[in-house]
N, CA, C and O of each residue as an XYZ file, in Angstrom:
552
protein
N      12.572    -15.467      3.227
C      13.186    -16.660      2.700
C      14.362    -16.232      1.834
O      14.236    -15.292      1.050
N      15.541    -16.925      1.965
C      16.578    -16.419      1.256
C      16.305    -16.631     -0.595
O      15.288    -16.990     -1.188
N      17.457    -16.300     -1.043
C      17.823    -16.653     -2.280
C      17.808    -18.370     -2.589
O      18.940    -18.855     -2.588
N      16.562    -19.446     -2.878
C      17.524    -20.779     -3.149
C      17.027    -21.182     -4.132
O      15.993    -20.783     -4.667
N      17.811    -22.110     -4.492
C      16.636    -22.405     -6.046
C      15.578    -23.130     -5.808
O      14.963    -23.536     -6.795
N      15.182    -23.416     -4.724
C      13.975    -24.330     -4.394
C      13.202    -23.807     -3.278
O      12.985    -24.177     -2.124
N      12.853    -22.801     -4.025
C      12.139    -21.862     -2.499
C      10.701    -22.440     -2.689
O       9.990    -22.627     -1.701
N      10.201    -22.767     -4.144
C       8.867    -23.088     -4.255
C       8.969    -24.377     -4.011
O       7.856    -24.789     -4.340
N       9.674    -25.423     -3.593
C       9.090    -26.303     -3.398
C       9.470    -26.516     -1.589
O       8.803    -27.360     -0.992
N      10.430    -25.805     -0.887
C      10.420    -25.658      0.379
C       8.810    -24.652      1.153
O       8.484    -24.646      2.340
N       8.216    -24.039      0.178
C       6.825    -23.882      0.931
C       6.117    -24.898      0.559
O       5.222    -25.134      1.370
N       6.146    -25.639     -0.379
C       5.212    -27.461     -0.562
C       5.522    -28.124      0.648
O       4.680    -28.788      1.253
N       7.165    -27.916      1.188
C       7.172    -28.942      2.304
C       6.964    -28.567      3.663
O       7.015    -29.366      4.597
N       6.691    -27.154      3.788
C       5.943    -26.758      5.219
C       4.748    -26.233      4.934
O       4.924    -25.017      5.006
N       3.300    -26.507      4.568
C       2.532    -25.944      3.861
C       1.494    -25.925      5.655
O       1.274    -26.887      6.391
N       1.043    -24.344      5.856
C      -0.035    -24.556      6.900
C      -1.198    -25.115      7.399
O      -2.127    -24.852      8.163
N      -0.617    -26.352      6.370
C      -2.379    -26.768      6.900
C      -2.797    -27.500      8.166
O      -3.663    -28.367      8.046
N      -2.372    -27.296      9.153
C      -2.985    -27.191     10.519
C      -3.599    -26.008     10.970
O      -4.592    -25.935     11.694
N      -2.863    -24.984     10.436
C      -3.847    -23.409     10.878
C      -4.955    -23.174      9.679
O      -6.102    -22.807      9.931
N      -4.536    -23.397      8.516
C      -5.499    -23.460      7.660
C      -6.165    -24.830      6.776
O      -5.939    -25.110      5.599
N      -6.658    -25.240      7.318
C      -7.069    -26.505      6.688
C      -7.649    -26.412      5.162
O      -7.427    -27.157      4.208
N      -8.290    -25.498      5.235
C      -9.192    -25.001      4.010
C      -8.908    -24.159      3.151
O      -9.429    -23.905      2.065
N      -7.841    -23.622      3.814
C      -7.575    -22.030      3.068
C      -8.033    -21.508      3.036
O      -7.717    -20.724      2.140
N      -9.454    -21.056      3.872
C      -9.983    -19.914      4.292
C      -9.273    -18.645      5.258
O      -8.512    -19.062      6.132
N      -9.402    -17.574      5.201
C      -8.688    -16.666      6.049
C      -7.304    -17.161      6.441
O      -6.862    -17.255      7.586
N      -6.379    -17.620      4.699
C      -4.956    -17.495      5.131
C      -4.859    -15.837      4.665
O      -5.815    -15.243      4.165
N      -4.124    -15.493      4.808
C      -3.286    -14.653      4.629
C      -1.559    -15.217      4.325
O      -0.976    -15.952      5.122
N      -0.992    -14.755      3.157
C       0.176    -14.790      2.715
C       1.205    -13.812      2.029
O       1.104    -13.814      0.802
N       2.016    -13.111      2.464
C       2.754    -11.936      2.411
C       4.454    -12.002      2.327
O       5.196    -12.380      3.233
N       4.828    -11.554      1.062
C       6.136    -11.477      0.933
C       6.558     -9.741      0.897
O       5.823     -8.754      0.875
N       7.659     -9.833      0.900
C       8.186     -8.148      1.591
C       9.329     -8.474      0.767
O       9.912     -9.548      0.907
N       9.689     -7.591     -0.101
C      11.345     -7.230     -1.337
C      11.124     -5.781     -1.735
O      10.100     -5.224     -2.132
N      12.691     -5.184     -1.466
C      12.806     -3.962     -2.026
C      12.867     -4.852     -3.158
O      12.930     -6.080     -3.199
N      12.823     -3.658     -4.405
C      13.430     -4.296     -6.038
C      14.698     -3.455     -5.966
O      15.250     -2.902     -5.015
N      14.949     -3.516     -7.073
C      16.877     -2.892     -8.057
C      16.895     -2.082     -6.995
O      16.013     -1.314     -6.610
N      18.382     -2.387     -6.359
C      18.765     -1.228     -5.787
C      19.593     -0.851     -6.513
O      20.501     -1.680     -6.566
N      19.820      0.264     -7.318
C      20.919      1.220     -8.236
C      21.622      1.876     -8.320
O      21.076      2.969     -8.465
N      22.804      1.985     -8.331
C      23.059      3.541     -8.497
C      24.907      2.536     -7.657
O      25.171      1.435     -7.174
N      25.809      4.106     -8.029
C      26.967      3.940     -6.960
C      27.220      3.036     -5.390
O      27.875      2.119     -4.896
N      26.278      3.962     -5.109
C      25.813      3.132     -3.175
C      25.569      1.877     -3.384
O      25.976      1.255     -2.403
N      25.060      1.099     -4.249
C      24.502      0.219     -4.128
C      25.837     -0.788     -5.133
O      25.663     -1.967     -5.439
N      26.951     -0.077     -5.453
C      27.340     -0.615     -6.220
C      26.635     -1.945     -7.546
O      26.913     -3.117     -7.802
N      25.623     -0.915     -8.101
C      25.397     -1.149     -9.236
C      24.805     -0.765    -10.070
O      23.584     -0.717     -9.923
N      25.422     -0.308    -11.349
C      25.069      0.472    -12.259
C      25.127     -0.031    -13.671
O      25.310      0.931    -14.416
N      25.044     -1.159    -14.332
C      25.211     -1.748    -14.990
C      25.018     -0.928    -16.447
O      25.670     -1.290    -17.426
N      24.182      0.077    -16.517
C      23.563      1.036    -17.564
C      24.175      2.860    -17.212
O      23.813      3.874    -17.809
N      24.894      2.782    -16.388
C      25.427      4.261    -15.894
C      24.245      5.418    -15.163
O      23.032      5.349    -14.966
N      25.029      6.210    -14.961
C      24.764      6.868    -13.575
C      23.456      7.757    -13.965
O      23.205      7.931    -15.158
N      22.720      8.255    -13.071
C      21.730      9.167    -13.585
C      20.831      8.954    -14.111
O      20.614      7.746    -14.007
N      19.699      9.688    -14.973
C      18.448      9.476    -15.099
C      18.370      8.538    -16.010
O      17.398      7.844    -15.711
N      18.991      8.051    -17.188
C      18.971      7.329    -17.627
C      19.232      5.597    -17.598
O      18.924      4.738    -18.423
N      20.138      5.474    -15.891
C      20.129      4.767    -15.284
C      19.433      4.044    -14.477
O      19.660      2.866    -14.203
N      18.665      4.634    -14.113
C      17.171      4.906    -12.840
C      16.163      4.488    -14.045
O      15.293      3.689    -13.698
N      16.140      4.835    -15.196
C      14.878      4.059    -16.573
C      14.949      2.440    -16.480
O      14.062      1.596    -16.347
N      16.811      2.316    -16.642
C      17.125      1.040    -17.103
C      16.396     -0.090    -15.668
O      15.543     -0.957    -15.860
N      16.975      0.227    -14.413
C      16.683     -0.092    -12.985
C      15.009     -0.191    -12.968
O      14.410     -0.966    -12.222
N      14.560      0.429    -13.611
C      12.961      0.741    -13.719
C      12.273     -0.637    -14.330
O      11.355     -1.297    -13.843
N      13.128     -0.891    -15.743
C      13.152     -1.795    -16.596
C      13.194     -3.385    -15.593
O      12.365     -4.287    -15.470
N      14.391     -3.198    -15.082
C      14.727     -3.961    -14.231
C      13.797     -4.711    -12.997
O      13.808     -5.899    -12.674
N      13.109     -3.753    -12.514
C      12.424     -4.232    -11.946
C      10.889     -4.388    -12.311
O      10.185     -5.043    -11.542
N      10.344     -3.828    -13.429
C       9.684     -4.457    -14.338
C       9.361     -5.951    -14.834
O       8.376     -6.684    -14.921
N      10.691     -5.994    -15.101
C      10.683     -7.746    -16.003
C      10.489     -8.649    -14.393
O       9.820     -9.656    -14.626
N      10.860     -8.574    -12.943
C      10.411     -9.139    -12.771
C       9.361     -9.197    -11.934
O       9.054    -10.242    -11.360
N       8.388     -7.516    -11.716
C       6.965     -7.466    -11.247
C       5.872     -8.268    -12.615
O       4.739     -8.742    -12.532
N       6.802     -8.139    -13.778
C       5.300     -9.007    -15.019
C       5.629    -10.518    -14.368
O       4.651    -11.123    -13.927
N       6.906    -11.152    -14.280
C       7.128    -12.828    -13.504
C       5.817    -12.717    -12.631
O       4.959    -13.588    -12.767
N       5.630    -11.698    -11.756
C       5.014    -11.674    -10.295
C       3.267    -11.561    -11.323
O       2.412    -12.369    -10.960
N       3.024    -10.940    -12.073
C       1.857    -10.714    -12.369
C       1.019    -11.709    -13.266
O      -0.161    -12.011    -13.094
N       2.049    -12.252    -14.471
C       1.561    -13.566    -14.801
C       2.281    -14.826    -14.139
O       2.812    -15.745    -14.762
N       2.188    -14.675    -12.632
C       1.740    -15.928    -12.108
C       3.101    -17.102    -12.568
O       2.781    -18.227    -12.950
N       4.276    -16.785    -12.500
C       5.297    -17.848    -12.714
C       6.184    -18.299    -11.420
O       7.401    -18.264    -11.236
N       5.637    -18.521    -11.001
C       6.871    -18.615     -9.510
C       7.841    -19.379     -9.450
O       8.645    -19.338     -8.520
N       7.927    -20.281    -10.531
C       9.350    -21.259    -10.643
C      10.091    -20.095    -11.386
O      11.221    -20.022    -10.903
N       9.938    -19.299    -12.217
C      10.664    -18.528    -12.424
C      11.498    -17.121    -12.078
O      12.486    -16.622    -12.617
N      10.658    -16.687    -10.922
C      10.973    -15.849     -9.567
C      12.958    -15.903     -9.807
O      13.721    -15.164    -10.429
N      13.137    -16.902     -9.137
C      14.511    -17.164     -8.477
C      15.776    -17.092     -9.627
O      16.927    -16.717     -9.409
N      15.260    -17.519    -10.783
C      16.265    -17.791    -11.754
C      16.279    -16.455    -12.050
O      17.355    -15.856    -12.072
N      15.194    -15.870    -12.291
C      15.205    -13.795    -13.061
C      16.027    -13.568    -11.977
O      17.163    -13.496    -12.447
N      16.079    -13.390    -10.570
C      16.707    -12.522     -9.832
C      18.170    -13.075     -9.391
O      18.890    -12.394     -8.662
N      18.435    -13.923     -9.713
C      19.786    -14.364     -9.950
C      20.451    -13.874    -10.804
O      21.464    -13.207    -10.594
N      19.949    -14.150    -11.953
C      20.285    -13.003    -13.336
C      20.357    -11.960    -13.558
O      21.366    -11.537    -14.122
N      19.174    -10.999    -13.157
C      19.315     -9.505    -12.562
C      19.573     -8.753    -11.732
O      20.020     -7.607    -11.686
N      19.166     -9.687    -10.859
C      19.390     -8.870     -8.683
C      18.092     -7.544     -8.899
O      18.151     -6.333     -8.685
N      17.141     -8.292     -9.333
C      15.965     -7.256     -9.443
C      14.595     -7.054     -8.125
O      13.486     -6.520     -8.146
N      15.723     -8.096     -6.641
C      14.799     -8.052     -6.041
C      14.951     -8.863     -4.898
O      14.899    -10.092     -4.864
N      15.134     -8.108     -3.998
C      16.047     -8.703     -2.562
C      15.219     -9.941     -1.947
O      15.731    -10.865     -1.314
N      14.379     -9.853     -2.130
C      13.378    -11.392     -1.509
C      13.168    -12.300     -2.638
O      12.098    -12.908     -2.664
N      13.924    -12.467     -3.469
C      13.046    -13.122     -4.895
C      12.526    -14.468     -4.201
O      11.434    -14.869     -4.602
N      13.197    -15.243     -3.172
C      12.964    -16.883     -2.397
C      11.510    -16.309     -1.993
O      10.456    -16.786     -2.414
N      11.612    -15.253     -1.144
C       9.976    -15.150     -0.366
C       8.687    -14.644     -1.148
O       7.598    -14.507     -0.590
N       8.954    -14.335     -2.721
C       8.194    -14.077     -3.450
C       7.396    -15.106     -3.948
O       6.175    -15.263     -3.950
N       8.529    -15.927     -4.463
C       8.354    -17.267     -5.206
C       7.934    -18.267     -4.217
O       7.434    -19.322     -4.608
N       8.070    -18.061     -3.164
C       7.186    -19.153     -1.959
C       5.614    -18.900     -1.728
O       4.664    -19.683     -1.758
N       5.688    -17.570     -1.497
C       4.210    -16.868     -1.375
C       3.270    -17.171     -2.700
O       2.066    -17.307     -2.481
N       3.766    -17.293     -4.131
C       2.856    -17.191     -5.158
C       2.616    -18.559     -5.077
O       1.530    -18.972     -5.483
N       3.436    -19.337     -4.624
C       3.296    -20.751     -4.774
C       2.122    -21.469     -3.785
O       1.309    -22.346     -4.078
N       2.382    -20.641     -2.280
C       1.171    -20.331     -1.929
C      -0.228    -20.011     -2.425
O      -1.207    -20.714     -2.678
N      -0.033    -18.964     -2.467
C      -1.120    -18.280     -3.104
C      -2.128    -19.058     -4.298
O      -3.339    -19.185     -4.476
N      -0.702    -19.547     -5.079
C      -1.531    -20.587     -6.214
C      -2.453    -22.024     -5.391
O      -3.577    -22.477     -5.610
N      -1.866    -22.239     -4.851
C      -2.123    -23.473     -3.945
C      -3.575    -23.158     -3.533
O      -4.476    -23.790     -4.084
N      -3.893    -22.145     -2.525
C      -4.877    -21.404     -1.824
C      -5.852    -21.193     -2.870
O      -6.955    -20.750     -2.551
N      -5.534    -21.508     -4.330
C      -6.744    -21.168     -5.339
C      -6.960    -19.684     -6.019
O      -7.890    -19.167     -6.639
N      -5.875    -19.322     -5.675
C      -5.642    -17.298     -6.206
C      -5.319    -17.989     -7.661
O      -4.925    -19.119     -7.948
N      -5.736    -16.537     -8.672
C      -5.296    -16.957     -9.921
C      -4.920    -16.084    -10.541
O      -4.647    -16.298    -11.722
N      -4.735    -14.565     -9.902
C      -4.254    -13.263    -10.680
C      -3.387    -12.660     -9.372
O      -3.690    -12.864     -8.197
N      -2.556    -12.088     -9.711
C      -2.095    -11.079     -9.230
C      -1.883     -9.816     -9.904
O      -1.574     -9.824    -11.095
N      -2.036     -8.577     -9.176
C      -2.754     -6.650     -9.859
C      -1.463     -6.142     -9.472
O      -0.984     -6.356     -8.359
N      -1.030     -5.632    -10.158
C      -0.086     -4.445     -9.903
C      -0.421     -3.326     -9.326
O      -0.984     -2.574    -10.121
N      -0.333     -2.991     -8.501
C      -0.880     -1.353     -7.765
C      -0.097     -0.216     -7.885
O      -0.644      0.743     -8.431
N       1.181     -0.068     -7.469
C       1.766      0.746     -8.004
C       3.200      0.399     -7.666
O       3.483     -0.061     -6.559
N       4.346      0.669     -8.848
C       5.647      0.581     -9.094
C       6.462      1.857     -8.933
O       5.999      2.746     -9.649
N       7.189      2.118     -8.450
C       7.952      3.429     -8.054
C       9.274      3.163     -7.715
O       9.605      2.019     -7.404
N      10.212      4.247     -7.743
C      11.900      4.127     -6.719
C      11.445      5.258     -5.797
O      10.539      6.089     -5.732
N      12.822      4.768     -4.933
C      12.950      5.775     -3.809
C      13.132      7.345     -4.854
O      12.572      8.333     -4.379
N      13.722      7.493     -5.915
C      14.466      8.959     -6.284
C      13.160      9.434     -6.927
O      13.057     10.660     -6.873
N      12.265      8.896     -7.443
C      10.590      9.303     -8.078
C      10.043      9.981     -6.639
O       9.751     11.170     -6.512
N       9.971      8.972     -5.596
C       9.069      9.498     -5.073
C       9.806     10.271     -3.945
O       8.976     10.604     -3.099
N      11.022     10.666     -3.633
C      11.647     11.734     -2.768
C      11.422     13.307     -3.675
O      11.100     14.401     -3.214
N      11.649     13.019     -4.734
C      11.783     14.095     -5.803
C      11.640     15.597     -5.515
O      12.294     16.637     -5.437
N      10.342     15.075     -5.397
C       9.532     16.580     -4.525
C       9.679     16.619     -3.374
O       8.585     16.753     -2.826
N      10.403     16.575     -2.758
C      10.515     16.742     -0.927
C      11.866     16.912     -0.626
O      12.095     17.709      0.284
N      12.945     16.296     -1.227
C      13.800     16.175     -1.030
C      14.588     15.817     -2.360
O      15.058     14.730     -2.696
N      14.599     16.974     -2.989
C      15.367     17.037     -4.371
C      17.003     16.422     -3.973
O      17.774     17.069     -3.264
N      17.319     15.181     -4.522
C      18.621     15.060     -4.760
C      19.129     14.260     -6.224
O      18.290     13.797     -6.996
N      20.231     14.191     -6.421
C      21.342     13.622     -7.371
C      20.851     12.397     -7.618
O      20.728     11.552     -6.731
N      20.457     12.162     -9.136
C      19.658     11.000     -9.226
C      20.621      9.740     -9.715
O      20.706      9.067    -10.741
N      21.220      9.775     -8.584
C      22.435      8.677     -8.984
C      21.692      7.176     -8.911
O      21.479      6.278     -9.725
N      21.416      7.393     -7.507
C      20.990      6.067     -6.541
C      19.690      5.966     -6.285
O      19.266      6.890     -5.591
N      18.470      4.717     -6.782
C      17.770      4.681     -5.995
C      16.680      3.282     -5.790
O      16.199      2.889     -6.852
N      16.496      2.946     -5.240
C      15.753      1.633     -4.660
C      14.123      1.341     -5.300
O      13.323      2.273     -5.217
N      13.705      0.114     -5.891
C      12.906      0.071     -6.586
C      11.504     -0.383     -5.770
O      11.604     -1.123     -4.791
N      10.438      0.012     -6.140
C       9.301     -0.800     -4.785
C       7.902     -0.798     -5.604
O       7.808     -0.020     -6.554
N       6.822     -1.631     -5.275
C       5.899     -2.102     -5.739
C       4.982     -2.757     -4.666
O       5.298     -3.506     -3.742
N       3.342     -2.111     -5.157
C       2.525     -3.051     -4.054
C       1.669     -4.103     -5.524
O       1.278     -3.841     -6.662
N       1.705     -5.110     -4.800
C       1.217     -6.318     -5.749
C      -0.117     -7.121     -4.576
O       0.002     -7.613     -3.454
N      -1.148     -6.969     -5.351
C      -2.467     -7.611     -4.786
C      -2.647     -9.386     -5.473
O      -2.681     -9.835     -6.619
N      -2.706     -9.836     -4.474
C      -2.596    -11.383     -5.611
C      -4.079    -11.711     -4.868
O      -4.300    -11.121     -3.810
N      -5.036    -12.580     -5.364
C      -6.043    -13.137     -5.434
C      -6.980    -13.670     -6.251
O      -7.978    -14.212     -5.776
């Protein structure tokens, strides 16, 4: 789902309930890199390097806690403001889901960039690197 400001209420107006009547055995899944950083990505708002890659860290922080306490009207407006997260529309549709379906937490599992976890394998220039997170909601 793109960027719109009404992503949570465009999943109110196609909501599955012909496949799921009950909300038993839905399944609901959103997919976003977070901060992409660095030169390549033309953006560096905090400068280049390791201390840059903290700030980007930060960045995509403020809006995995949105994702963890459960705000999904607020999804769209953080990532407008930050660009902390290439799906912020399909995030904020899914929790809205999810809330709907009767979920009431979502777990953080683990938060990382691409330049953390290449590190050891492929040592490079910690200019640039892409932010990612697995999030369990139920």
């Amino acid at each position: 789902m793109p960027l719109i400001d009404n992503a949570v209420q465009i999943w109110k107006g196609n909501r599955p309930s012909a496949c799921c009547p009950t909300w038993r055995n839905c399944v609901f899944l959103a997919s976003s890199d977070l901060t992409h950083y660095g030169p390549a990505y033309r953006f560096s708002p905090a400068g280049i390097g390791l201390e840059g890659l903290a700030w980007a860290k930060q960045n995509d922080a403020r809006i995995l806690r949105l994702i963890t306490d459960y705000s999904p009207a607020r999804i769209v407006p953080e990532v407008r403001e930050r660009a902390n997260a290439c799906g912020g529309g399909a995030i904020a549709a899914m929790l809205a889901a999810c809330q709907e379906a009767g979920a009431t937490r979502a777990t953080l599992l683990r938060h990382a960039n691409s330049y953390e976890t290449l590190a050891g394998k492929v040592p490079d220039d910690p200019s640039n690197a892409v932010g990612y997170a697995g999030v369990v909601v139920s």
